[in-house]
C-alpha positions in Angstrom: 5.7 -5.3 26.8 6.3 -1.3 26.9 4.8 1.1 24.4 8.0 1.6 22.5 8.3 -2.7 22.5 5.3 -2.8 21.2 5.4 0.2 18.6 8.8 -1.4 17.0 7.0 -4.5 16.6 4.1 -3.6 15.2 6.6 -1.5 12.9 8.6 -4.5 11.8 5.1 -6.7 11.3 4.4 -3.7 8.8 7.7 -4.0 6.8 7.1 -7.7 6.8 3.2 -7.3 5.4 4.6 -4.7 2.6 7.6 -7.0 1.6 5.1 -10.0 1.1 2.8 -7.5 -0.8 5.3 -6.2 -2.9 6.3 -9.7 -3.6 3.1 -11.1 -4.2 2.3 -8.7 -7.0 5.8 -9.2 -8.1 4.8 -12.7 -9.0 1.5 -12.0 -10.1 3.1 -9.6 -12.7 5.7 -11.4 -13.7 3.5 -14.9 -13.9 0.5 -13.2 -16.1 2.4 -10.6 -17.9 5.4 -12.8 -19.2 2.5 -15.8 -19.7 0.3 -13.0 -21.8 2.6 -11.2 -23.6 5.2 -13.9 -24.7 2.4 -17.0 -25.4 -0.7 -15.0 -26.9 0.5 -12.1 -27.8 3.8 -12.2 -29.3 1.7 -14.7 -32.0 -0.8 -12.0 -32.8 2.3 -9.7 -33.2 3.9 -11.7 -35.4 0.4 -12.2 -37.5 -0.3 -8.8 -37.6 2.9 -7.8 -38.9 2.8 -10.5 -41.8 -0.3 -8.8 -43.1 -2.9 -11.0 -41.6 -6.8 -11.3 -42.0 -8.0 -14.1 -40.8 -8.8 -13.3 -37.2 -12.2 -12.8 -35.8 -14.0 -10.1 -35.3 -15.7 -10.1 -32.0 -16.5 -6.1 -31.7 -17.1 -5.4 -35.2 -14.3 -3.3 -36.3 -12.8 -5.8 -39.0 -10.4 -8.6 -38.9 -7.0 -6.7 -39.0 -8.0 -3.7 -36.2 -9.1 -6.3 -34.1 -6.4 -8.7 -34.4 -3.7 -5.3 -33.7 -5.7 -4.0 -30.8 -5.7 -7.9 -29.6 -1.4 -8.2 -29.8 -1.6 -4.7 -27.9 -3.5 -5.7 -25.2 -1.9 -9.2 -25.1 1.7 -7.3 -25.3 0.8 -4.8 -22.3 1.7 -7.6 -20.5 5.7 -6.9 -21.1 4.6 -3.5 -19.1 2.7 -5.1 -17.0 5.9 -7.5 -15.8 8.0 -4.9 -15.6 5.7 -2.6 -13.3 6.1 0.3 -16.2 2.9 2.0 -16.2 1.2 -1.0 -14.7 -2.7 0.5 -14.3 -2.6 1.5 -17.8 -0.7 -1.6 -18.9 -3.4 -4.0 -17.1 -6.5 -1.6 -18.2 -5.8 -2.9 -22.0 -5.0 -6.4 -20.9 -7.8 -6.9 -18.6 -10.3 -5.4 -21.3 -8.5 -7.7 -24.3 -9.6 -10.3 -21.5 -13.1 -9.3 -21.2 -13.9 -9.4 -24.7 -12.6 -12.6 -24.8 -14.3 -14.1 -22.4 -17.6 -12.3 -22.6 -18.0 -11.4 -26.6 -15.9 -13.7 -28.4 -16.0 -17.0 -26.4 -19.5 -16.2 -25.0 -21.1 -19.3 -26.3 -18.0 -21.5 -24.9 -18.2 -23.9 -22.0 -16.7 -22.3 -19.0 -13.7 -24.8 -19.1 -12.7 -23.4 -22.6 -13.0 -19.7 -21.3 -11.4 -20.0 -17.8 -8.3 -18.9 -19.1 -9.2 -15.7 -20.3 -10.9 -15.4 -17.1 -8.5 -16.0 -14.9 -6.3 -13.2 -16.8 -9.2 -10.2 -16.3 -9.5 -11.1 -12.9 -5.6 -11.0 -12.6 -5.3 -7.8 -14.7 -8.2 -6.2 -13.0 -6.6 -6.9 -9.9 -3.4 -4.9 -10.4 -5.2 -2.3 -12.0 -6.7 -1.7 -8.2 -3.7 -2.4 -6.9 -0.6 -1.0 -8.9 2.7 -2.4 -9.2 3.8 -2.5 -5.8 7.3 -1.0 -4.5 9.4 -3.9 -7.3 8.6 -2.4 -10.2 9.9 0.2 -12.4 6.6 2.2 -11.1 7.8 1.8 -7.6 11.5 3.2 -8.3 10.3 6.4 -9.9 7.7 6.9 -7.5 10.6 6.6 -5.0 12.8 9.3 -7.0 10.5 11.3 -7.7 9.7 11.7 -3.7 13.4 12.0 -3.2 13.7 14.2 -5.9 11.0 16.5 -4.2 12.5 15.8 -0.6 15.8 17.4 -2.1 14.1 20.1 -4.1 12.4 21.2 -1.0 15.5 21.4 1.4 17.6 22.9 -1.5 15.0 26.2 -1.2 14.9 26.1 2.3 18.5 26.4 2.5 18.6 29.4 -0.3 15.5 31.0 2.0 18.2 31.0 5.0 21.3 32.4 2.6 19.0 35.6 1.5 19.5 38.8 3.5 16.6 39.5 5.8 14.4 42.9 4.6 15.7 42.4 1.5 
C-alpha cells in the first residue's frame, strides 16, 4: 500500500469514526433529553404553573423554588435534544440529577435511584463531550467558521484593491 493509499484510508476511517460519534451522541441526546424533559419534567411544569406546594424540599430552599428549579433542569433536556447550548443545557440536568440521586433519594435502595443515575452519568457525559456536529451547536459552530473563513478572504481581497504607499 503507498503512502497516499494509506493516507486516504486512514482519512475515510476518520470520517467514518466522526459520523458514528456524531451519531451516537445524537441518540444519546435525543433518548435522555426527550425522556427527561417530556416524562419528568413537563409534569413539574405543569405543577409549578398551577401554583403547587407540595413537592419536597431536598436542598432547603422551600417547596415551590425547588419544585421550579426541578422543571428547569428536567426541561433542559428539550436543549439538550436539540444540541442548543448542550454543555449548559446538560450542566442543569445533570446537577437536577445529582440531587436526586444523592440528597433526595439518598436513603433509597439503589434499584429505586438507578434512574436518576443513569441520567447524571448521561448528562455528565455530554457536558464533556458537547453536542457533536447534529446539533443546532454543531451548525452554528459550522457558520460561524464559514462566516470567519469569508470575513477573512473578503479583507484580503480589499488589502489587494488598496493602492500601494497609500
Amino acid at each position: 500500500m503507498t503512502g497516499a493509499t494509506r493516507r486516504r484510508e486512514t482519512e475515510r476511517r476518520e470520517r467514518l469514526e466522526r459520523r458514528a460519534r456524531d451519531a451516537g451522541l445524537l441518540i444519546l441526546r435525543l433518548g435522555f433529553g426527550l425522556t427527561l424533559a417530556l416524562q419528568h419534567g413537563w409534569g413539574k411544569a405543569s405543577s409549578y404553573l398551577a401554583g403547587s406546594t407540595g413537592f419536597p424540599d431536598p436542598l432547603g430552599l422551600g417547596a415551590r423554588p425547588s419544585l421550579g428549579l426541578a422543571a428547569l433542569g428536567e426541561l433542559a433536556g428539550l436543549a439538550v435534544a436539540l444540541g442548543l447550548l448542550t454543555r449548559p443545557a446538560a450542566g442543569l440536568a445533570a446537577f437536577t440529577m445529582a440531587v436526586a440521586f444523592f440528597v433526595h433519594h439518598a436513603g433509597d435502595p439503589l434499584g429505586e435511584r438507578e434512574l436518576a443515575l443513569a441520567y447524571l452519568l448521561a448528562f455528565s457525559t455530554l457536558v464533556l463531550t458537547g453536542a457533536g456536529r447534529w446539533s443546532l451547536d454543531g451548525w452554528w459552530r459550522v457558520r460561524a467558521s464559514r462566516d470567519a473563513r469569508s470575513a477573512e478572504g473578503a479583507a484580503r481581497a480589499e488589502s489587494r484593491r488598496a493602492p500601494r504607499g497609500a
